[in-house]
N, C-alpha and C positions, 0 to 999 in steps of 0.2 A: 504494500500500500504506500502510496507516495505521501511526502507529508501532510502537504495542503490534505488531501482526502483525510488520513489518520487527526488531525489538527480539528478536519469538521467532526468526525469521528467521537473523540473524546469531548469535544463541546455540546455536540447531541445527549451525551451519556448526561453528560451534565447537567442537559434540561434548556439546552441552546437552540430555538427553535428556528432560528435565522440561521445558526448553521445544521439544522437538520433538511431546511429549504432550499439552501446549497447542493445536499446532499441529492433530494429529490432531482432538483433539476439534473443533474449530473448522470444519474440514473435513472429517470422516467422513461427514456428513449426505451434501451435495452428491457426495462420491466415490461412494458406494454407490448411487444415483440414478444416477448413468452408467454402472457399471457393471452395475446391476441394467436399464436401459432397452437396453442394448447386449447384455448375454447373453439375458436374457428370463428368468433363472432365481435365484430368492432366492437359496439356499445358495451356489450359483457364484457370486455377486454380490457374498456377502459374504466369500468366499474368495479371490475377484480385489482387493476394496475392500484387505484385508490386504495382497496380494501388489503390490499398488499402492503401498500406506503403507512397506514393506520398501525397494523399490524409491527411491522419494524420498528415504528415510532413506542408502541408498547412492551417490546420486545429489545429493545436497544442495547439498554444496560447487562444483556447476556452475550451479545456480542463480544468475544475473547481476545480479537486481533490475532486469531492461530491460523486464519485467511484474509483473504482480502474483505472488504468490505462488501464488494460486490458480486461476490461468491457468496457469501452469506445473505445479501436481498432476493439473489438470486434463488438461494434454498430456499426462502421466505413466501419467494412470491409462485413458487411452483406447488408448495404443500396451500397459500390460499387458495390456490386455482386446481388443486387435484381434490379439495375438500371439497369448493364448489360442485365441481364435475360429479364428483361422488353424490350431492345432494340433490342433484337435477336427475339424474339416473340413481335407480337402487344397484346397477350390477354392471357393470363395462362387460363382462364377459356375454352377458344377456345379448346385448347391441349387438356384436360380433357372431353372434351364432343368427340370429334372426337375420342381418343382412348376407351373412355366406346365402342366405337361401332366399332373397326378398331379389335376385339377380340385381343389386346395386355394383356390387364389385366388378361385375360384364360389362354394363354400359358406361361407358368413359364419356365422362362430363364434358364439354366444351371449356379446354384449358388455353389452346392460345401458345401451345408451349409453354404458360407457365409453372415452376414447380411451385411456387408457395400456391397460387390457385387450386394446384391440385391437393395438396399436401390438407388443404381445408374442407377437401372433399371428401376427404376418410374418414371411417369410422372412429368414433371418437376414440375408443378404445385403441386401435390402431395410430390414429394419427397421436396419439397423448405418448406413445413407447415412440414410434420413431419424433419425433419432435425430441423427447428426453434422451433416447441412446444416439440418435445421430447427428444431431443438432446440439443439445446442451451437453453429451459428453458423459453421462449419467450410464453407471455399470447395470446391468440386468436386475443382480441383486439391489443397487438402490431404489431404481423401479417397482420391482416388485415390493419394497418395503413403503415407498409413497402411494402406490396405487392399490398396495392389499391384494396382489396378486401370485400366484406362486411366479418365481423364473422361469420354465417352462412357458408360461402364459406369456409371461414380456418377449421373448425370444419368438415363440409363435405368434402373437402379434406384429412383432418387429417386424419377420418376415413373412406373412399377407400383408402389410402396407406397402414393404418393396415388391413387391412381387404385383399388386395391386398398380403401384405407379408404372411400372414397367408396360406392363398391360398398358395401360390406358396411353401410355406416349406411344409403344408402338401400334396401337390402333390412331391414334392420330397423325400416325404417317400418311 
């Protein structure tokens, strides 16, 4: 962590709300990008981004500096957004077995070649694992311990979302 950040860092701890607002701006960009890739839905995205920055602000003074700062918003704002996720759905595995067979995963959406377009076309269950393992970097097992799934599950999710995108770009050749 570089000072200036660490400097807002311990001023937040402190009850420094000008530099917790530093903070935010600093990092809103990136929060809203994982929760906007994770929900699939702007307005939700920016209603969880908030509900994530709450969350830290209450949370603050357990922040240990044994990561960066933004590693740890980052865990912050993926456990607001996998708890949300969890409370809109009772089961992500539910979702995933009912569209194997609802033929969503066949018809390839109108992407445009894009990948984040498509990436928001996936099953939530689906798009939540690869958005966490291939994008944020997140091991199988910590997946499966945010999303209450076995490993197995993340893994097998992982791969029907690749396998899903593949599909659907090469049918939009």
């Amino acid at each position: 962590m570089d000072k200036t950040e660490s400097k807002l860092v311990k001023a937040a701890q402190n009850g420094n709300t000008k530099a917790f607002e530093r903070l935010y701006r600093i990092h809103s960009g990136r929060v809203f990008a994982l929760a906007y890739r994770l929900c699939g839905d702007r307005h939700w995205a920016e209603d969880l981004s908030q509900d994530a920055f709450v969350r830290a602000w209450s949370k603050i003074g357990s922040f240990k500096g044994e990561s960066q700062f933004g590693t740890w918003l980052h865990r912050v704002t993926a456990n607001v957004v996998i708890s949300a996720l969890r409370r809109s759905k009772a089961n992500l595995e539910d979702e995933l077995d009912t569209n194997e067979h609802d033929g969503q995963s066949q018809t390839p959406p109108d992407l445009d070649g894009d990948m984040e377009k498509a990436i928001q076309k996936l099953p939530e269950g689906a798009r939540s694992v690869l958005v966490l393992y291939s994008i944020e970097g997140y091991t199988h097992e910590e997946i499966a311990s945010m999303l209450n799934i076995a490993v197995g599950t993340s893994k097998a999710q992982l791969h029907r979302a690749r396998n899903t995108l593949k599909s659907w770009f090469a049918n939009a050749e």
